[in-house]
C-alpha positions in Angstrom: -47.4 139.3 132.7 -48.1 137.7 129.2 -44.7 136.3 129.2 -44.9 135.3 132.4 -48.0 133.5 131.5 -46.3 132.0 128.6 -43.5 130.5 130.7 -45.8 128.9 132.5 -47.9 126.9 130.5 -44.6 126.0 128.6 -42.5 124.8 131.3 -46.0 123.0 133.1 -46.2 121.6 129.4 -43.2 120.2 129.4 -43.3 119.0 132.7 -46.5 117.0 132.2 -44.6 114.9 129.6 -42.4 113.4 132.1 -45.8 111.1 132.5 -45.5 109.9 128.7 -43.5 107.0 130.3 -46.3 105.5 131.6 -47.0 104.1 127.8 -44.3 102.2 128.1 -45.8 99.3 129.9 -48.5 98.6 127.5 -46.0 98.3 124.4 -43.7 95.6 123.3 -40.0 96.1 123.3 -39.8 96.1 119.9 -42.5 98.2 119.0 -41.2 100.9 122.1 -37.6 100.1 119.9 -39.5 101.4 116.9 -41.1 104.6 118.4 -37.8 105.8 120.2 -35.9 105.7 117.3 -38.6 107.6 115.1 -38.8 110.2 118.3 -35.2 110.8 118.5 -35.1 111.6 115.1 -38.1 114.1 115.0 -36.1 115.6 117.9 -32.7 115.9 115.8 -34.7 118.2 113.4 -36.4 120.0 115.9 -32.7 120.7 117.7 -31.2 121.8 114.8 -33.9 123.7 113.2 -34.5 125.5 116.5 -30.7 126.3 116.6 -30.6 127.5 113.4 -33.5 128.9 112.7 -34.5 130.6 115.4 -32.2 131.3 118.6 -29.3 132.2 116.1 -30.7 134.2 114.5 -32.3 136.3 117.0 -29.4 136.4 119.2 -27.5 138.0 116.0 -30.5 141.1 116.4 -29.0 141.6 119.1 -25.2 140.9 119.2 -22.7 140.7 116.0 -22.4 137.3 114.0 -18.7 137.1 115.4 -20.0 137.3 119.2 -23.0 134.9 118.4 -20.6 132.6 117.0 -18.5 132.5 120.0 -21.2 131.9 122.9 -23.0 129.0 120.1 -19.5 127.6 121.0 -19.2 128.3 124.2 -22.6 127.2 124.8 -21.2 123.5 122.6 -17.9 123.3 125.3 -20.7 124.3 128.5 -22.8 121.0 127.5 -19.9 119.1 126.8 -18.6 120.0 130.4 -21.9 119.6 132.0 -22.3 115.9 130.8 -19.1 115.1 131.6 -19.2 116.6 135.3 -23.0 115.6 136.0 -22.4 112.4 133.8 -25.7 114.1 132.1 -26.1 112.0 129.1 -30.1 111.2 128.4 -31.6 107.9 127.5 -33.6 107.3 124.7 -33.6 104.1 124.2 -34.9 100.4 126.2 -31.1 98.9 127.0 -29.6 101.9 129.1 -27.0 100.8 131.5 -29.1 100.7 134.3 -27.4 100.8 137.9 -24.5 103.4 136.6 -27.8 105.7 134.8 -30.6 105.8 136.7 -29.4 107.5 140.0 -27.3 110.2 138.1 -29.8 110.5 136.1 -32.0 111.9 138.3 -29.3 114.2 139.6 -28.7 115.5 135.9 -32.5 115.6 135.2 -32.9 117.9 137.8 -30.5 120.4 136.7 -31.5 119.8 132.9 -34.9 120.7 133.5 -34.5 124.2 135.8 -32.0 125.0 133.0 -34.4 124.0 130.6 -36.9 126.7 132.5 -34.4 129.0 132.4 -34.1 129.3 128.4 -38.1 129.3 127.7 -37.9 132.2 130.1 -35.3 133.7 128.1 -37.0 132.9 124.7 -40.0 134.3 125.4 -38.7 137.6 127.4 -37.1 138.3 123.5 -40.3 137.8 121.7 -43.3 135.1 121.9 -42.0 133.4 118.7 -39.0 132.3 119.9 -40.2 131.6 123.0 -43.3 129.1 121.1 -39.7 127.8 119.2 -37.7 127.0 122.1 -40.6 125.3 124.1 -41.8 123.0 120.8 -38.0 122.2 120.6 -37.4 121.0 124.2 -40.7 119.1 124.1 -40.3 117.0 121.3 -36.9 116.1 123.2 -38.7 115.5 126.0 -40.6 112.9 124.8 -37.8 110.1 123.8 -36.2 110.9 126.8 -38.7 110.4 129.4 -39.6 107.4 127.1 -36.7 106.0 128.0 -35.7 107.4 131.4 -38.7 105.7 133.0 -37.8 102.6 131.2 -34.4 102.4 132.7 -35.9 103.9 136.1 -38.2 100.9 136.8 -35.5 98.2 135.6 -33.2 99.5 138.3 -36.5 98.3 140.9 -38.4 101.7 141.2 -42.0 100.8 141.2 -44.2 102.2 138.0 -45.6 104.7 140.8 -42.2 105.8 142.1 -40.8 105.8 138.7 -43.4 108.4 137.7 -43.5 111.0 140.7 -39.2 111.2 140.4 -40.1 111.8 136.5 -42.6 114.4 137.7 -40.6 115.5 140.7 -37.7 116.4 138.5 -39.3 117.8 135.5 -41.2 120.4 138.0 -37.8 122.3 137.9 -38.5 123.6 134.6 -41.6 125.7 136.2 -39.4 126.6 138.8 -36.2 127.7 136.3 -39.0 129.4 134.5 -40.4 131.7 137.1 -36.7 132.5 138.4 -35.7 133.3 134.8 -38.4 135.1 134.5 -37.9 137.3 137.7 -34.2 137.9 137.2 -33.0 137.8 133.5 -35.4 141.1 133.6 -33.0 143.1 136.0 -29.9 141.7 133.7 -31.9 142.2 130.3 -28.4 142.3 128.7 -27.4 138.9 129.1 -30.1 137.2 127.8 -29.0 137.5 124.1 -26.0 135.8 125.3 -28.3 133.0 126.9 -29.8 132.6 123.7 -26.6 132.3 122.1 -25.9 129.9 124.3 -28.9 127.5 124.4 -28.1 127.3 120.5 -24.8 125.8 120.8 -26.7 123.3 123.8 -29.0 122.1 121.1 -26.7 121.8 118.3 -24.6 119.7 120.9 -27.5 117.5 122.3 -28.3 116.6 118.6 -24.9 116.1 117.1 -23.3 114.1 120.5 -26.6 112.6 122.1 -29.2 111.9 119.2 -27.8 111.5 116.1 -25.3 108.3 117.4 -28.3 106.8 118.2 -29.5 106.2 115.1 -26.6 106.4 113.1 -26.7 102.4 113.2 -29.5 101.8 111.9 -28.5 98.9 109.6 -32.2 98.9 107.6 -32.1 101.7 104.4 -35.8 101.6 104.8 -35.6 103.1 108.7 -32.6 105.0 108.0 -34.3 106.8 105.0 -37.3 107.4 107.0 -35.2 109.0 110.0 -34.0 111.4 107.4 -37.4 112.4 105.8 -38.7 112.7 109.7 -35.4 115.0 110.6 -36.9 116.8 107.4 -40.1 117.6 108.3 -39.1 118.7 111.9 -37.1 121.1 110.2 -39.7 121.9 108.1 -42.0 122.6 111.0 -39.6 124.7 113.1 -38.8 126.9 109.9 -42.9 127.0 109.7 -43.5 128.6 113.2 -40.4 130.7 112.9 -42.1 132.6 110.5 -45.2 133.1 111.9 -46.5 136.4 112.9 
């Protein structure tokens, strides 16, 4: 039941973010610029780190380094497929092709998020720790993403109230994914250190394919050096609470 509990709060967490967007009418569309950017990078570390510090890892407890290595891939060509199929490619940024985005997005939100439910619930059935890992990772990606989602959402002629209840709507499949997960990854305890496995080669995909392009043109050394140091110190972080007791 303490898992269970855990899954929870994490995926109602996460869900509650989708609201974040609402910040985005009181900000100019530079400053938003400037705040997306820094986000996206805090979320490349947090990716990463979580990837490799973390799900990995544990999934190697469980499985040999050769088998890990193949689901991390498999779990890179499953996300690769997915966005492709479900055209599931976030936004996290203010100049998102609207018309073609915000319909599919919602679609490919949907899907993102029970999925998303269905990992913390997998996390956190191996041990809290990963499961406080996994949640801290999807949240920081979270918030560029709804940043820009509701962005896009109301420039397409949703209204700030319909743009935030489809946010909310859709984000309220990672409680569900998490209470599924949770009722049926116990039956088929095996699998879930392939799941693991898996979710590692998503994040290393998101951040490699999704983020990083985002701000690999950033023209100014100043920003650009201080993407890095913030990629850092999400590392840094991650590392931190995968180590703690």
């Amino acid at each position: 039941m303490n898992a269970l509990i855990s899954i929870i709060i994490s995926t109602l967490l996460i869900s509650i973010f989708s609201l974040i967007g609402i910040f985005t009418i009181f900000m100019q569309k530079r400053t938003l610029h400037s705040i997306i950017n820094y986000l996206v990078a805090f979320s490349i570390g947090g990716l990463i780190a979580g990837a490799f510090f973390n799900l990995i890892p544990e999934a190697e407890l469980k499985l040999s380094s050769q088998t890990t290595f193949i689901f991390v891939s498999l779990g890179l060509l499953l996300f690769f497929l997915i966005e492709k199929v479900l055209h599931w490619r976030h936004c996290h940024k203010d100049n998102c092709t609207v018309h073609s985005f915000a319909y599919t997005s919602l679609v490919g939100d949907s899907i993102h998020n029970f999925l998303d439910g269905i990992v913390i619930a997998a996390a956190f059935l191996v041990d809290f720790k990963v499961g406080l890992a996994t949640s801290l990772a999807i949240i920081i990606h979270e918030i560029p993403q709804e940043l820009g989602d509701f962005g896009v959402l109301i420039r397409a002629g949703f209204t700030k109230q319909k743009a935030l209840l489809y946010n909310l709507l859709t984000a309220l499949l990672c409680v569900l994914g998490g209470i599924l997960g949770f009722v049926f990854l116990q039956s088929i305890e095996f699998i879930i250190p392939y799941v693991i496995a898996i979710t590692a080669g998503g994040f290393i995909y998101v951040a490699v394919s999704d983020l990083i392009p985002e701000i690999r043109n950033e023209m100014s050394l100043k920003k650009s050096l201080i993407n890095i140091l913030i990629i850092a110190i999400a590392i840094a972080i991650m590392v931190l609470i995968g180590k703690l007791e």
